[in-house]
N, C-alpha and C positions, 0 to 999 in steps of 0.2 A: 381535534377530531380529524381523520383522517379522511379524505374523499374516496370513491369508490371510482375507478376509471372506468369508463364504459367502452365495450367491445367492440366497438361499431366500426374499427380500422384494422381488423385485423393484420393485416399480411405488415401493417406502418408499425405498426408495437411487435410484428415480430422481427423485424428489423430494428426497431429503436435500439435495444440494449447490446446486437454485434454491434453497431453505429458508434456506441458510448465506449467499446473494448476497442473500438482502431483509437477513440479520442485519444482514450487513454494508452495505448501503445504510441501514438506521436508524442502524446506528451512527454513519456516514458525514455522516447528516444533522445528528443530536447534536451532533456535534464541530465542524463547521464550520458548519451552519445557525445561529448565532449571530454568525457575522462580518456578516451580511447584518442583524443586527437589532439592533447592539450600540450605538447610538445613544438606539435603544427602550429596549432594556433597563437603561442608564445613568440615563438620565430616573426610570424606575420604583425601581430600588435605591436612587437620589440618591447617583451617585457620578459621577466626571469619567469622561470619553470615555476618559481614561489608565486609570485604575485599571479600569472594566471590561473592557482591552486583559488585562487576567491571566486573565477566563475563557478566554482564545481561549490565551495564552502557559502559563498553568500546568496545561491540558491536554496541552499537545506535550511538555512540560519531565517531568510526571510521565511518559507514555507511555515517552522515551525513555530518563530513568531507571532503569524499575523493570520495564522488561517480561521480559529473562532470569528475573530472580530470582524476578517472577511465575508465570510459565512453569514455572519451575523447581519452584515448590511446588504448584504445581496438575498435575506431569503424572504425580503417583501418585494422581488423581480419578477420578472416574468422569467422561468424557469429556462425555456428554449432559447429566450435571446442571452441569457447569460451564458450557458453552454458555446454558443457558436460565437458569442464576443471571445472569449474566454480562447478557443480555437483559434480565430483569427489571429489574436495578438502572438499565440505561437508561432503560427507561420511566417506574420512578419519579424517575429524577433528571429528566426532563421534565415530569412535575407538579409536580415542586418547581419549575421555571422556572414554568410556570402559573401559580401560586398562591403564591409567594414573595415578600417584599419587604425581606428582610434579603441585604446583600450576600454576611457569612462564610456564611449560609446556603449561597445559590447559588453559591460558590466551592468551598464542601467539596462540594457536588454536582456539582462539575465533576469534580473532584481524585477522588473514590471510583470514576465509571464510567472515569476513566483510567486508574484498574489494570488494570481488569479487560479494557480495552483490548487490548492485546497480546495476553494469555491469549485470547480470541476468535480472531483473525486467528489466531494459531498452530496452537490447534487446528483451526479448520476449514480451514484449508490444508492441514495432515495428514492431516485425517478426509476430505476430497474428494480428495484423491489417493489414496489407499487404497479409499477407495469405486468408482475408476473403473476401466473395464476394459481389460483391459493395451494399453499400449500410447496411454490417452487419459488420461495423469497431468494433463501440460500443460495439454491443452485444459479440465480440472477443476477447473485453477486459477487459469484465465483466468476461465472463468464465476463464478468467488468474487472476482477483482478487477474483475469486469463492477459489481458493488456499488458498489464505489468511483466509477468513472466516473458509474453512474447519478447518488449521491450527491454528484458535484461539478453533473450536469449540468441533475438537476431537484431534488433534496433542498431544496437550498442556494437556489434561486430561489422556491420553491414556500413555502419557509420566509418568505422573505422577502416575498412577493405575500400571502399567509394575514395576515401582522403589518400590512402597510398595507391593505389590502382590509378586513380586519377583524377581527382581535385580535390581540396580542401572545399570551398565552394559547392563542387556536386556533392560533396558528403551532406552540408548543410538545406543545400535546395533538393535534396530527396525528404529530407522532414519535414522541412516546410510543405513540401504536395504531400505527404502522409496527414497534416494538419490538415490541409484544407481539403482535401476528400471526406475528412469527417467531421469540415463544417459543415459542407454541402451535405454529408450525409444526416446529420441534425436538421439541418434547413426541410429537407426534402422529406427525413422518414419520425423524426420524433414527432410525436402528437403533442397536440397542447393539453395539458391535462386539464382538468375541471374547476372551475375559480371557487376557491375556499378562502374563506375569513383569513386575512393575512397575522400572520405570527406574530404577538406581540414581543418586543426587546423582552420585557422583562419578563413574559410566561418562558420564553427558550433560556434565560438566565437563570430561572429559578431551579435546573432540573442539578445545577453547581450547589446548592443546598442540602444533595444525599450525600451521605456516608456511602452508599454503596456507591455510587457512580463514581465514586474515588478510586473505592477498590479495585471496581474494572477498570481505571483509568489507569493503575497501580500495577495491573496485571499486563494490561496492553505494553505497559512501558521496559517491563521487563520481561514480556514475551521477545518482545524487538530486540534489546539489548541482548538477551542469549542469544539469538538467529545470527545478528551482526558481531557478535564480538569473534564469533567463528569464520562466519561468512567471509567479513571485511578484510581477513590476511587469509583467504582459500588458496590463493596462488604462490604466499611464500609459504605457508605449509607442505602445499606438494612439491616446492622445489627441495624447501631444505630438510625439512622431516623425512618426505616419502623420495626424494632424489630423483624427482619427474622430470624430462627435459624439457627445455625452456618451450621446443617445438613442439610439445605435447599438450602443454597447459593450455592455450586457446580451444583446442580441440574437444578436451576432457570439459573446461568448462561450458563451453557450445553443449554439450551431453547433460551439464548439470539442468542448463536453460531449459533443453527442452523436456526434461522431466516433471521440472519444475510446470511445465505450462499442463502436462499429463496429468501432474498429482492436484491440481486446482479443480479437477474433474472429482478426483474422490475423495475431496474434501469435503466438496458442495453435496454430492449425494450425504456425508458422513454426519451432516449437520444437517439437512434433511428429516435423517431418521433420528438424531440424537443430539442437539446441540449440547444440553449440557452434560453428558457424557464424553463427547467430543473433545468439547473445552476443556474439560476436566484431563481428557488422557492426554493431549498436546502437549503441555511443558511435560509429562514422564515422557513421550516418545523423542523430545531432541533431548533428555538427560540419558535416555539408552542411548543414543544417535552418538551422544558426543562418548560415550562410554566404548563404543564400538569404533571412532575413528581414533581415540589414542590407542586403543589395541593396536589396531589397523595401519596406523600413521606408519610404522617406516616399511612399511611392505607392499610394493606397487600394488599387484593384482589385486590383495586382498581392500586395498585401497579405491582402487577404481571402483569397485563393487560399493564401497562404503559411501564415494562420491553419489552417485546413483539413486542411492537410500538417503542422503541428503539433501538431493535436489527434493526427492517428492515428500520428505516431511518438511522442509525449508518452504514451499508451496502454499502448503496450508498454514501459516501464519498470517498471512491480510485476512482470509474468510473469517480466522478463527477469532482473532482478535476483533475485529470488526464486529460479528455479529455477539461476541460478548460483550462489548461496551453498546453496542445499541439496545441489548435487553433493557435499558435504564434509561432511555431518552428516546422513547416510544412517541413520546408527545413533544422531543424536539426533534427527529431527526437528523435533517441537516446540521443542527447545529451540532449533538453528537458525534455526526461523523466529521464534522471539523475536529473536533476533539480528538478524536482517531489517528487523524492525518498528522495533527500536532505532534500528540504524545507519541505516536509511531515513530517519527522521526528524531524524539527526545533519548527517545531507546536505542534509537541506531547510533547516534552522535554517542550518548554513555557504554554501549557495546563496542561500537570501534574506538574511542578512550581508553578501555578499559584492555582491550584486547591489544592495543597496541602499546601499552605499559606491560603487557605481558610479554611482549615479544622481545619488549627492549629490555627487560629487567632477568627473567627466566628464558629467554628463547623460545620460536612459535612449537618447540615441544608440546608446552604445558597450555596452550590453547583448548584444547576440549574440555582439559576439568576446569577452566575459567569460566567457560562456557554451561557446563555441567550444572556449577553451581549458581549461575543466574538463572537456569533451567527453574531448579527447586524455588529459588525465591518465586520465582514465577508461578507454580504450582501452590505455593503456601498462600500467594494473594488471592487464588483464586479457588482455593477451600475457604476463607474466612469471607469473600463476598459470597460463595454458597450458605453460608452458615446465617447471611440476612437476609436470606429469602423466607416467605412465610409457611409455617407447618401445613403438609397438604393434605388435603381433609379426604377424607376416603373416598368419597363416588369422585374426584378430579384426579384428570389423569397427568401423569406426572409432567414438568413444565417442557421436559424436551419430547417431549413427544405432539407438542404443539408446534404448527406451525408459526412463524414469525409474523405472519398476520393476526393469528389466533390468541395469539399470548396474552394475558391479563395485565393490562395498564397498572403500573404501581403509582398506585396513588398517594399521595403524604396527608396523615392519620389525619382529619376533622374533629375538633371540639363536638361533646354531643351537645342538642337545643338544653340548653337551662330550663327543666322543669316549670 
């Protein structure tokens, strides 16, 4: 059962959830601002360009490991002090990137804020939907995947300009003070919410016993893997297909970032008015998307334009996915959106596998219609978990037009009393 947050702070709850969108842009920066400096930072450890290829891989490997189970024992915590623990440990694992020159050093400092990884993203996905007011769940948690976008669009550049401009170190200890601005801003603006019966193990385990939460889980996973099997080679696409110069691609992608942080705006209204319409039209818009960049692919301008239209449907994949697998874990949430975090990244890891077997077997030609057709598999999971939802009875009005508060708990069927 859900609690009811009461008003009584206003200006601190509207602060809370930008609060939770810088978390998650430090975070964001963390984990991927080191693909942009991982040449630097090889040099410095005195390891191969291979071997420090495991801060970037045994980041993703542990996140998508361990984030339920995380989740899972952090969600009888107190909610705020796991957030700003959670925060802290980033920002010291970026001083240990600063001042570090042992490699298991900065590997176990990679592997420790990846726990705690998921457990963030879960709960402030929870705590900003619950924070917001009825009827503006979405839009709540569009502004907390606004983070991620920043963080692809300027984190990760800005990371990498700070390391050649002038330090490897400053590049680090800029994220580390993006961390802890948004502990302090936890410490200071998140409210405590209201003490409810803590979750039992096994009531948040039992929600792994639907069929459907499969499906969305099924759909989530292969939303991801379309987004990234494209995504993950965008930049030898536009060298080698569309013949971009090398000077250009930073640039053009910097353009995708910040669309990408634009189209999270009209995502969140888009599921608003319509989630499962929404959901529904997402895998058709990246199978047009990718249909229009092999047209597009070897022809700059018509390509740039195509970039453009990809960042802002690229965008709406976390809202979209996200709020289709929590339709089905209403009464777990956090533990759901661990789920999310997992399979999300389960997606990206079989999208870029899969896309980088295309590139090396076919060449990054044939990247869109790879992509095309994880699209459709994606679209097909996510009409047959339409198809278990229950017949709606004529005076209810249809499910997306409910908001994500509003929505009808699915219950799993009861024996009737024995006569």
């Amino acid at each position: 059962m859900e609690a009811v947050v009461p008003r009584t702070a206003p200006a601190r709850n509207a602060l809370a959830v930008p609060v939770l969108a810088l978390g998650v842009f430090g975070i964001i920066t963390t984990e991927m601002g080191v693909v942009g400096v991982l040449p630097s930072l090889a040099e410095r450890l005195h390891v191969t360009p291979a071997a420090a290829g495991w801060l970037v891989g045994a980041f993703a490997l542990t996140v998508a490991a361990t984030g339920p189970v995380g989740v899972l024992l952090a969600s009888r915590l107190r909610r705020k002090t796991v957030l700003a623990a959670a925060l802290a440990l980033f920002a010291v694992s970026n001083a240990v990137y600063a001042l570090g020159h042992s490699f298991p050093l900065v590997l176990a400092f990679r592997i420790l804020p990846a726990l705690l990884h998921p457990v963030f993203f879960a709960l402030a996905l929870t705590a900003a939907t619950r924070l917001a007011a009825p009827g503006k769940a979405a839009r709540a948690a569009t502004t907390v995947f606004a983070g991620v976008s920043a963080g692809f669009a300027f984190g990760v550049p800005v990371t990498s300009y700070l390391a050649e401009h002038i330090s490897l170190p400053a590049a680090f200890w800029a994220a580390g003070a993006v961390n802890l601005l948004a502990c302090a801003g936890v410490l200071a603006f998140f409210p405590d919410l209201p003490d409810t019966a803590p979750p039992t193990y096994a009531g948040q385990l039992g929600i792994l016993r639907r069929p459907r939460l499969w499906l969305a889980v099924a759909a989530v996973t292969l939303v991801f893997a379309a987004m990234f099997s494209g995504y993950g080679y965008i930049a030898e696409y536009l060298g080698r297909v569309t013949g971009l110069a090398p000077s250009l691609t930073g640039p053009v992608l910097m353009a995708f970032g910040v669309v990408m942080t634009a189209g999270n705006i009209l995502f969140g209204r888009l599921l608003e008015r319509g989630l499962v319409r929404t959901v529904t039209a997402y895998p058709l818009l990246y199978l047009a998307l990718y249909l229009l960049v092999d047209a597009a692919g070897p022809h700059p301008l018509p390509m740039l334009a195509a970039v453009l239209a990809w960042g802002a449907v690229h965008s709406g994949g976390l809202a979209v996915a996200q709020a289709w697998l929590a339709r089905d874990a209403t009464d777990a949430p956090e533990f759901g959106n661990s789920l999310f975090i997992s399979f999300s990244n389960l997606g990206i890891t079989l999208g870029t596998t899969l896309g980088g077997a295309v590139v090396t077997t076919a060449g990054p030609r044939h990247l869109p219609l790879a992509g095309a057709a994880l699209a459709a598999a994606a679209l097909a999971a996510v009409l047959l978990r339409r198809r278990l939802d229950p017949p709606r009875q004529p005076d209810q009005p249809q499910p997306d037009q409910q908001s994500r508060h509003d929505e009808p708990r699915h219950e799993e069927p009861r024996p009737a009393p024995a006569p």
